[in-house]
Legacy VTK file of the C-alpha trace (Angstrom):
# vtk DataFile Version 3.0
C-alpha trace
ASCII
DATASET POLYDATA
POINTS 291 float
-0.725 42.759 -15.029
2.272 42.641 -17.475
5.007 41.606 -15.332
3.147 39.749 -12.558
3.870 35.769 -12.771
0.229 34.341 -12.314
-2.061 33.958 -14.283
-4.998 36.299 -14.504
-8.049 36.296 -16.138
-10.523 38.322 -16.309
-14.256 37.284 -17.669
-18.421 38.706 -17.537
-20.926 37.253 -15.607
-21.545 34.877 -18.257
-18.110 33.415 -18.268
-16.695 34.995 -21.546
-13.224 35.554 -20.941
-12.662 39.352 -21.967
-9.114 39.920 -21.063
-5.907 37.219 -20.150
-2.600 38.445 -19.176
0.911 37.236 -20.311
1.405 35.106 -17.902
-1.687 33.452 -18.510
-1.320 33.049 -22.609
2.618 30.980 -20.959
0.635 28.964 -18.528
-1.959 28.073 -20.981
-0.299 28.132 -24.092
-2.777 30.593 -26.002
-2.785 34.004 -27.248
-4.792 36.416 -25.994
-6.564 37.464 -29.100
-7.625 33.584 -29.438
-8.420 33.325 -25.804
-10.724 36.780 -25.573
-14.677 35.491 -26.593
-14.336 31.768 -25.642
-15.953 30.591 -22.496
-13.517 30.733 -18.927
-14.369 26.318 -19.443
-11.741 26.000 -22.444
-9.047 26.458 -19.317
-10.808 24.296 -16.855
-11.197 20.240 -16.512
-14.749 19.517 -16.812
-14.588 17.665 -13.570
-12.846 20.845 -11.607
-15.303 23.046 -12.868
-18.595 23.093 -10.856
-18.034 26.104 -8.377
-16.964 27.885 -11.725
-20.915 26.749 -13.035
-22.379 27.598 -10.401
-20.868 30.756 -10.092
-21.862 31.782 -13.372
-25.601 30.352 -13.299
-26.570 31.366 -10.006
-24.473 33.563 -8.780
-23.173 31.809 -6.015
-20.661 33.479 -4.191
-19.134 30.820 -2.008
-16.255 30.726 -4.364
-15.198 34.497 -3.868
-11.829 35.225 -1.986
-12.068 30.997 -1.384
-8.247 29.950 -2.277
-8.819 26.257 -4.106
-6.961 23.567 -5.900
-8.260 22.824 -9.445
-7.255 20.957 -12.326
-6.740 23.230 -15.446
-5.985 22.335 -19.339
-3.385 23.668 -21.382
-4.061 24.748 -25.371
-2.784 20.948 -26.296
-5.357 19.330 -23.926
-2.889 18.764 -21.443
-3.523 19.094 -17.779
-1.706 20.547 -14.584
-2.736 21.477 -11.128
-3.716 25.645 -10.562
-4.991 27.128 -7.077
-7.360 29.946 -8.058
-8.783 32.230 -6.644
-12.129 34.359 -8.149
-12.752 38.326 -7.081
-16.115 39.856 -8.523
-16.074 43.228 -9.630
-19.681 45.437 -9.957
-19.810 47.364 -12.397
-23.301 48.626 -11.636
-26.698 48.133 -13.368
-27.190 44.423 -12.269
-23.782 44.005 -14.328
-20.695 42.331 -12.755
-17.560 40.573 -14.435
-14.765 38.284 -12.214
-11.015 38.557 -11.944
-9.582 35.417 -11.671
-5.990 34.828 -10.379
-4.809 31.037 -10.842
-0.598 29.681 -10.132
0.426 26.452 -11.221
1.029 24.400 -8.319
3.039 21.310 -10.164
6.158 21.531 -8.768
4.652 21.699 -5.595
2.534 19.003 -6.119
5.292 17.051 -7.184
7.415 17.539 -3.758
4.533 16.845 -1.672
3.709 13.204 -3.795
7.343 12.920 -3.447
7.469 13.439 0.266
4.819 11.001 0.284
6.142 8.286 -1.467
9.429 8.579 1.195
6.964 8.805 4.146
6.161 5.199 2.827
9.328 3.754 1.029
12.383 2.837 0.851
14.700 5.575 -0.569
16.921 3.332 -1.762
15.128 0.531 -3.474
11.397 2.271 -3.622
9.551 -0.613 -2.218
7.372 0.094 0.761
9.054 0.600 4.229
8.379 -0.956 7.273
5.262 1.188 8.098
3.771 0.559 4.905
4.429 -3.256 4.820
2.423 -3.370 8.513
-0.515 -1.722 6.757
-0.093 -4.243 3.895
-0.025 -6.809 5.805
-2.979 -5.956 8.336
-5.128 -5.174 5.273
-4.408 -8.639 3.204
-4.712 -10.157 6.821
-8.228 -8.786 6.408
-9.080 -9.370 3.006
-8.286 -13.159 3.544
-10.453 -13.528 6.312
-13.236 -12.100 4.641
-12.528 -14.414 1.775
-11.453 -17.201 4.224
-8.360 -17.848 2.133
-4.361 -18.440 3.138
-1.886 -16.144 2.919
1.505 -16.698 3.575
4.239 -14.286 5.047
8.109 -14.828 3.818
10.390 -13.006 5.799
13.978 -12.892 4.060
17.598 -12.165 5.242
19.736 -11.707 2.765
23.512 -14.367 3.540
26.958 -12.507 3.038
25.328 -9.116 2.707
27.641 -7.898 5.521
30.738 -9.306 3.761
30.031 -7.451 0.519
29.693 -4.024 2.671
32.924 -4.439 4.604
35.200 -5.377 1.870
33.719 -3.218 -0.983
31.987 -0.587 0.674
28.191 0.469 1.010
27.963 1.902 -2.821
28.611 -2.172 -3.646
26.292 -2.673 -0.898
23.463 -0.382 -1.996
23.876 -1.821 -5.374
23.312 -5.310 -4.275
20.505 -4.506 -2.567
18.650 -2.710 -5.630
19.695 -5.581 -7.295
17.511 -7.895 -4.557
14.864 -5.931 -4.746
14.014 -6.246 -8.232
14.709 -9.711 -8.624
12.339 -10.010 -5.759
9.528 -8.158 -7.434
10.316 -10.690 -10.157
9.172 -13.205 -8.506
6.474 -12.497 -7.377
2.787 -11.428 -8.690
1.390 -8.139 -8.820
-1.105 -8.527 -6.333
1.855 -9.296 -3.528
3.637 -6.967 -1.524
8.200 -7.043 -1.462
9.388 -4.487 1.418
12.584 -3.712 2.434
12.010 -3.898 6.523
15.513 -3.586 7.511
18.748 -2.893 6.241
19.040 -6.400 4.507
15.673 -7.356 5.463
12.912 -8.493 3.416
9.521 -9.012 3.572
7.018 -10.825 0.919
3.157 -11.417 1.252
1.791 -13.648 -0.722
-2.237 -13.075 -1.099
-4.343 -15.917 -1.604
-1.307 -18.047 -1.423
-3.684 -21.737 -1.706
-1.254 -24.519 -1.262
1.859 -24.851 0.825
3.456 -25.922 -2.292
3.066 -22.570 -4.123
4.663 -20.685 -1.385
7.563 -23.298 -1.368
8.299 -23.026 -5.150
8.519 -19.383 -4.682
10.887 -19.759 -1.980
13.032 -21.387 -4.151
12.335 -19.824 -7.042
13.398 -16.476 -4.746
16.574 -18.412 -3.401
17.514 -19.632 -7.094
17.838 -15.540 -8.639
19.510 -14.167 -5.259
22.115 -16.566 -5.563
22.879 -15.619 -9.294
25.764 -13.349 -9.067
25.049 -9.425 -9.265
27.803 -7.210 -10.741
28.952 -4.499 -8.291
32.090 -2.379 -7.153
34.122 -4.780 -10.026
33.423 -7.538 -8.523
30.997 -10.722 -9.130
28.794 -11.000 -5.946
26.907 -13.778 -4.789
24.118 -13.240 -2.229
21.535 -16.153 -0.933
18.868 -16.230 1.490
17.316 -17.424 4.441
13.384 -17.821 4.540
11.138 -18.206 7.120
7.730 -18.910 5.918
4.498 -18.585 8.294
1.067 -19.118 7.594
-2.425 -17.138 8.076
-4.727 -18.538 9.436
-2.592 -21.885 10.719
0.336 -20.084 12.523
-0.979 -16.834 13.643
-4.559 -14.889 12.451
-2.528 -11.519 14.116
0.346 -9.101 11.728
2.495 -9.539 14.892
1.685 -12.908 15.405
2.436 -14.090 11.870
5.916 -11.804 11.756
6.908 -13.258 14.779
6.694 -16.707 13.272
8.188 -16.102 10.046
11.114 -14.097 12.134
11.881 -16.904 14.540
11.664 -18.912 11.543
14.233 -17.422 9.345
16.325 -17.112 12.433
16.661 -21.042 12.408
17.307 -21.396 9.101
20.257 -19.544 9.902
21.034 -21.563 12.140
20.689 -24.534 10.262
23.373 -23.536 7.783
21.524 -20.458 6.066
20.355 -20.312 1.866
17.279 -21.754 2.716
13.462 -21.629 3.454
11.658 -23.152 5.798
7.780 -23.271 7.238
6.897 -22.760 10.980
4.497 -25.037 12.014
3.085 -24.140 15.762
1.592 -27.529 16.906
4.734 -29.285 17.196
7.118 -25.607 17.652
9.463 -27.443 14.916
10.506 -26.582 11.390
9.096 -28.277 8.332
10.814 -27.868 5.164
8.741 -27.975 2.055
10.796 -28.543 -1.334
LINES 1 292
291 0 1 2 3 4 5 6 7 8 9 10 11 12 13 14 15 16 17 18 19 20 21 22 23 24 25 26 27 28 29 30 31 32 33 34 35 36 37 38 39 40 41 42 43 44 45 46 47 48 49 50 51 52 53 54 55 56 57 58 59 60 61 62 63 64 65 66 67 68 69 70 71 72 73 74 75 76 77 78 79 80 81 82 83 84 85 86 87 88 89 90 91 92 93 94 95 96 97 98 99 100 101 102 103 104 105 106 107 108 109 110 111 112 113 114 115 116 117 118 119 120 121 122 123 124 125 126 127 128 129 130 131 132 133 134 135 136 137 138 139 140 141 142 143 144 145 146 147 148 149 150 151 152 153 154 155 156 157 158 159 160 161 162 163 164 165 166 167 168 169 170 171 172 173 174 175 176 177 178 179 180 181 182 183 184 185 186 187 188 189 190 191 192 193 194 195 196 197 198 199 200 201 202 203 204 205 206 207 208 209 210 211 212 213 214 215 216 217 218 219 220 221 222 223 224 225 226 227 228 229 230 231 232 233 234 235 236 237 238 239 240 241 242 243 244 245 246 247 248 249 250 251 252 253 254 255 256 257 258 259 260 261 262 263 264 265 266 267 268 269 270 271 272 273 274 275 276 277 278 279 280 281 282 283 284 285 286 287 288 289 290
């Protein structure tokens, strides 16, 4: 009970704590002596705590042996993630006190949240990835049919990205595209989605976009900060972009169908001298440009 690293504690059937070892008086940052005669609660979040009630009210047992998560509060109010586990010991006589055995689970916790957020984002510029963009997309796609509003897809490729790679080198390159990504979320409101979809791919949706003539002062406004000159390797460089622009519900009411207009899109602007943005309009299979 000295030397072991968890935390254990043991309490009576009424939830008075009667005995905490040194590893619990380091997790929880209390002594012993003030610990012993306060109620098992003062180490528990009042929402984590109902199997711990119960326990102690009606002597539900469920709880025994069970290994759980719970959410447990240091001596300065401060909280952290604990699995616990309860044993109950009779002592005879109707009597019967409870060992409980708790380990702070934060770093843990922290790896998995952080093996979620990579699961779902970019490792180099934290916005979401590919497979979280589709979901972004598929859900706004929903959200604006339901509210029977326009949203508009952007879909960016960055001009003489591959220039800055080959003749500085990718640490140049990565900073660039941080760089991008920021000014991008710039730009944009809160309620919109940036991903990074390829290696100097972007993707922007614009919720509840109204007018073609908000999406096409974005555009620009996007175009305007990409071509400002970004510090990196030593050197000054310049970036711009190509835009393709497509519309929900006008172009495509589908995630594929609306990527695959702003792609072909974004593809022409290229072709039509790049450091631009343009619209896809389906009934005539031309470009309109909006500025």
């Amino acid at each position: 009970l000295q030397t072991i690293t968890e935390a254990i504690i043991t309490a009576d059937e009424t939830g008075t704590i009667e005995d905490i070892n040194p590893a619990a008086e380091k997790m929880f940052g209390v002594s012993k002596q003030a610990a012993v005669g306060q109620n098992v609660k003062i180490f528990m979040k009042a929402a984590n705590d109902d199997a711990l009630l119960r326990y102690f009210n009606t002597g539900d047992t469920a709880i025994l042996g069970e290994l759980r998560e719970a959410e447990a509060v240091r001596a300065d109010g401060t909280t952290f993630p604990v699995e616990i586990t309860i044993s109950e010991i009779d002592e005879g006589e109707g009597r019967r006190k409870f060992i409980g055995v708790m380990r702070d689970i934060t770093v843990r916790k922290q790896q998995f949240e952080q093996i979620e957020f990579l699961a779902h984002h970019d490792a180099l510029t934290g916005l979401p990835n590919r497979h979280l963009f589709d979901d972004r997309l598929t859900q706004a796609l929903i959200v604006a049919g339901r509210r029977q509003s326009r949203l508009a897809l952007m879909f960016i490729d960055l001009d003489k990205f591959k220039l800055i790679n080959d003749t500085l080198g990718h640490e140049a390159g990565d900073i660039v595209l941080k760089s991008v990504a920021a000014r991008l979320l710039d730009r944009v409101r809160a309620s919109d989605t940036v991903a990074r979809v390829g290696g100097d791919e972007f993707a922007v949706i614009l919720d509840d976009v109204g007018a073609n003539e908000n999406a096409a002062q974005i555009a620009q406004d996007i175009i305007a900060t990409l071509t400002t000159s970004i510090e990196a390797g030593g050197e000054e460089c310049t970036v711009g972009a190509s835009i393709g622009i497509a519309l929900y519900p006008e172009d495509a009411d589908t995630a594929s169908g609306l990527l695959a207009c702003a792609d072909e899109t974004m593809y022409r602007v290229k072709a039509a001298g790049r450091n631009n943005f343009l619209f896809f309009n389906v009934q005539n299979n031309n470009l309109t440009k909006n500025s």
